[in-house]
C-alpha positions as CSV (number, residue, x, y, z in Angstrom):
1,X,-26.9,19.2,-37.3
2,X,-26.2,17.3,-34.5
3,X,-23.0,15.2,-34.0
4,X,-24.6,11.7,-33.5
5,X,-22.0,8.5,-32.2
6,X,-19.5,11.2,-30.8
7,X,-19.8,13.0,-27.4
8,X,-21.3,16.3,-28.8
9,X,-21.6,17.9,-25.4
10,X,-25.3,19.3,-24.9
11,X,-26.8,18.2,-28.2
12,X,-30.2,20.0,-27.7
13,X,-28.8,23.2,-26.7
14,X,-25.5,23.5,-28.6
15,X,-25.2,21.0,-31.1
16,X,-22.3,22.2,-32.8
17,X,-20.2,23.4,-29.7
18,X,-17.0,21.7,-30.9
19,X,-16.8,24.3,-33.6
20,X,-16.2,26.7,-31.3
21,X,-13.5,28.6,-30.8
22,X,-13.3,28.0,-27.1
23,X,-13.5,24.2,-27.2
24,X,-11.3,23.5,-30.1
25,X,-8.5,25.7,-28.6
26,X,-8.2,23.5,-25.0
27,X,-9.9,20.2,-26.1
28,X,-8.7,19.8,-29.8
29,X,-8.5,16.2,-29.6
30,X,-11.9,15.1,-27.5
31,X,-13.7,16.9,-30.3
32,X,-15.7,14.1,-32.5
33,X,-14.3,11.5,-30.3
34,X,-16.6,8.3,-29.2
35,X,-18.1,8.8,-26.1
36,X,-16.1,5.8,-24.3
37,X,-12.7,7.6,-24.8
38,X,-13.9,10.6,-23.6
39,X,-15.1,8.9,-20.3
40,X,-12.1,7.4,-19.9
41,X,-10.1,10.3,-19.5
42,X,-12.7,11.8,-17.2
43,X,-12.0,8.7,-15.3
44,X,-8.7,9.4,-14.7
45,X,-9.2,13.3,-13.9
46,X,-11.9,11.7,-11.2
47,X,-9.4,9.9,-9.5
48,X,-6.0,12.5,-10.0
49,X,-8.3,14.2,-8.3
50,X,-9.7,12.1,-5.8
51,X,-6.2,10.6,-5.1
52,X,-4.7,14.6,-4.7
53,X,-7.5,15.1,-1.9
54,X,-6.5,11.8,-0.2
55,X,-3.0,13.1,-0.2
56,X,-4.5,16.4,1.6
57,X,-6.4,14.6,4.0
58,X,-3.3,12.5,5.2
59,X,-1.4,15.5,5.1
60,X,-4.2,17.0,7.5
61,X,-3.8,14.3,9.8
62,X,0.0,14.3,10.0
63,X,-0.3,18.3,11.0
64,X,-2.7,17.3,13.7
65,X,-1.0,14.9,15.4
66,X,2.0,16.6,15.1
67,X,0.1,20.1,16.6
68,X,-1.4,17.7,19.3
69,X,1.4,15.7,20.2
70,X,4.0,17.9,20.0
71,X,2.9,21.0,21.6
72,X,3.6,24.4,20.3
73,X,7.1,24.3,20.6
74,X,8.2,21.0,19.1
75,X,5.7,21.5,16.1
76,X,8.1,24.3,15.4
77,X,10.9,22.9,15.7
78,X,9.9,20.0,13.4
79,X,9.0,22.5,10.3
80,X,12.3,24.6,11.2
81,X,14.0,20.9,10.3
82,X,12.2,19.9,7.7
83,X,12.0,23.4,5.8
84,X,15.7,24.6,4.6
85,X,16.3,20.5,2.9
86,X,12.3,21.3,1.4
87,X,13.4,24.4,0.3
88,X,16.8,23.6,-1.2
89,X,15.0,20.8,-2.8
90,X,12.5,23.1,-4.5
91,X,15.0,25.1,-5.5
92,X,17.4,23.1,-7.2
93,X,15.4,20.5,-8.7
94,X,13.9,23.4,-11.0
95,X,10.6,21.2,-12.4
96,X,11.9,19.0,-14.0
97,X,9.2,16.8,-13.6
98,X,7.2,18.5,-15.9
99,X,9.7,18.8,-18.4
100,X,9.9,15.1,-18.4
101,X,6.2,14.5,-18.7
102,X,5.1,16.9,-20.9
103,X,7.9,16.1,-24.1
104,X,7.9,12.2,-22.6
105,X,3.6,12.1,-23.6
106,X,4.3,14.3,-26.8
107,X,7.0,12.3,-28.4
108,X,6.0,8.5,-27.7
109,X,8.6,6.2,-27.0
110,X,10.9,8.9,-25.9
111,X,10.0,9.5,-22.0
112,X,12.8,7.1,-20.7
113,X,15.1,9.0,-22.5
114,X,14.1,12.0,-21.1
115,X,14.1,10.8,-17.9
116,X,17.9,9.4,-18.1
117,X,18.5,12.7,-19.0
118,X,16.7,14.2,-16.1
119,X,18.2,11.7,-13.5
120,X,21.8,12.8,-15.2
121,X,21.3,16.8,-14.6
122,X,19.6,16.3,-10.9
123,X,22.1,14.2,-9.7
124,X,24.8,17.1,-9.8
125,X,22.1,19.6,-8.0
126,X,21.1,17.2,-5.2
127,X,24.6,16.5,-4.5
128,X,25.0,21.1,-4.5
129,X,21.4,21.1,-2.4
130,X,23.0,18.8,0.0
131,X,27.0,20.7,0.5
132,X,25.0,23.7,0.5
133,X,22.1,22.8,3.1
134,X,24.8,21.1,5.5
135,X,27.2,24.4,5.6
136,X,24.0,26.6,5.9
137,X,21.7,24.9,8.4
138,X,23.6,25.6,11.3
139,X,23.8,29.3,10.7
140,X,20.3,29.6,10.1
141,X,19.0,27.4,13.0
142,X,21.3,28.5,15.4
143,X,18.6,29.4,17.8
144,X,17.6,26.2,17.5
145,X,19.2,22.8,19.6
146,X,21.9,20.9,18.3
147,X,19.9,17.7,18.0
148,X,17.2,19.8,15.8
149,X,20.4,21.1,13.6
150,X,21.5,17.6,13.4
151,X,17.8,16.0,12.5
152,X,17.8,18.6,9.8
153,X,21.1,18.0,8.1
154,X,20.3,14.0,8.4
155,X,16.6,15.1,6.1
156,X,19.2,16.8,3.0
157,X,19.9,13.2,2.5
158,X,16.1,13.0,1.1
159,X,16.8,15.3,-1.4
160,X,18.5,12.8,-4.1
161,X,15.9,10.3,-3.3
162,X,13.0,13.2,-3.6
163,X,14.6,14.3,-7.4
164,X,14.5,10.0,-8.2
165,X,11.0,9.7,-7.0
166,X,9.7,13.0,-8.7
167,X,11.5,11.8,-12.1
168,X,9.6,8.6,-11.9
169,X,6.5,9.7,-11.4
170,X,6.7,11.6,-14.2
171,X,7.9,9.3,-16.1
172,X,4.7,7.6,-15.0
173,X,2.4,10.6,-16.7
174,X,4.4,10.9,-20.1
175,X,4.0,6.8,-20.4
176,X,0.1,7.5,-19.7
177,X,-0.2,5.2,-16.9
178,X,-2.2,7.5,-14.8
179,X,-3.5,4.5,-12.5
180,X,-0.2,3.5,-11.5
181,X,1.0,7.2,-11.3
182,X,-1.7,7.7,-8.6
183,X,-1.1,4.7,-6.5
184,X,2.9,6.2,-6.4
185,X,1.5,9.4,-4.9
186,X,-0.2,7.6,-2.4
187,X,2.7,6.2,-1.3
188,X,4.6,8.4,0.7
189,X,1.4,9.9,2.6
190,X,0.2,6.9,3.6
191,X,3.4,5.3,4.3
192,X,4.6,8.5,6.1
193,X,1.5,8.4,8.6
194,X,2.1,4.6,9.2
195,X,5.5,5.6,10.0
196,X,4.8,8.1,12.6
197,X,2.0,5.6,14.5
198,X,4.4,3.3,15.0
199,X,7.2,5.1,16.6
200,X,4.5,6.5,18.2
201,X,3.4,3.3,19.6
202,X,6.6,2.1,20.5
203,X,8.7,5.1,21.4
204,X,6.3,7.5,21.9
205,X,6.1,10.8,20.7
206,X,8.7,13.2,19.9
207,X,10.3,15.3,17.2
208,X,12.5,12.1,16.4
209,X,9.3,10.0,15.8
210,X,8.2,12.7,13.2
């Protein structure tokens, strides 16, 4: 029979497609659930979603101004500073984000705990990404100018505030607050892009300004 007061997905042409083995393996728990809990998570989804494509879009614009304003040569110059710090970032931080939202959400009440835990194990890894960025970035950007050597040693100092604003985010997800965890994303983007119009406006534009 059908399964009526619950979202039963396709009633008239599978009514009993929660018993199968697909569905109750990735959605265990939206199986016989009422319909208006259901659409709330696909509300958030919607706008993770949404809110990820925004982040694109701004990241879109940044590249074209940056392609447009810059000119071939400083555009490259601006990713050779910002990639080593990115990459030593990456690196080092070692997801920890996810570790803290994913045991944060499945043991409640416990996500702040994790995430002092995380903030005490990145701290010691920025500080390495940061000795180990500022001894290596001169050797590998020594093609490049000293100012460009200089911007990029000055962006390792993002890297503790990067593993801080990850952690929190995630701390964010594993409390559930997916509304709140959206508007942080937006954030940097939007605050980034704001940035760059301004000294754009009032210095003009130049690697600095990016």
């Amino acid at each position: 029979g059908h399964r009526r007061g619950t979202c039963g997905y396709s009633l008239a042409v599978a009514p009993d497609l929660c018993s199968t083995r697909l569905l109750s393996r990735f959605w265990p728990r939206w199986c016989g659930q009422p319909c208006d809990r259901i659409s709330g998570r696909m509300k958030y989804i919607v706008v993770s979603f949404g809110t990820t494509g925004a982040m694109q879009v701004f990241s879109l614009a940044t590249g074209v101004l940056a392609a447009r304003l810059l000119l071939p040569e400083g555009r490259g110059e601006l990713v050779a500073i910002f990639l080593w710090p990115s990459l030593l970032s990456a690196i080092l931080f070692i997801n920890m984000n996810q570790a803290v939202a994913y045991f944060g959400a499945a043991r409640d009440g416990a996500v702040r705990r994790f995430a002092g835990l995380a903030l005490l194990v990145s701290a010691p890894l920025a500080i390495a990404a940061m000795a180990i960025g500022y001894v290596a970035i001169p050797l590998l950007m020594r093609n490049y100018s000293p100012m460009a050597v200089t911007l990029s040693r000055l962006y390792l100092l993002h890297i503790p505030l990067h593993f801080v604003a990850m952690i929190m985010l995630a701390t964010l997800q594993g409390q559930r607050r997916f509304a709140d965890w959206n508007v942080a994303r937006l954030v940097p983007p939007v605050g980034y892009i704001i940035g760059i119009l301004a000294f754009i406006a009032f210095g003009g534009a130049s690697v600095m300004s990016f």
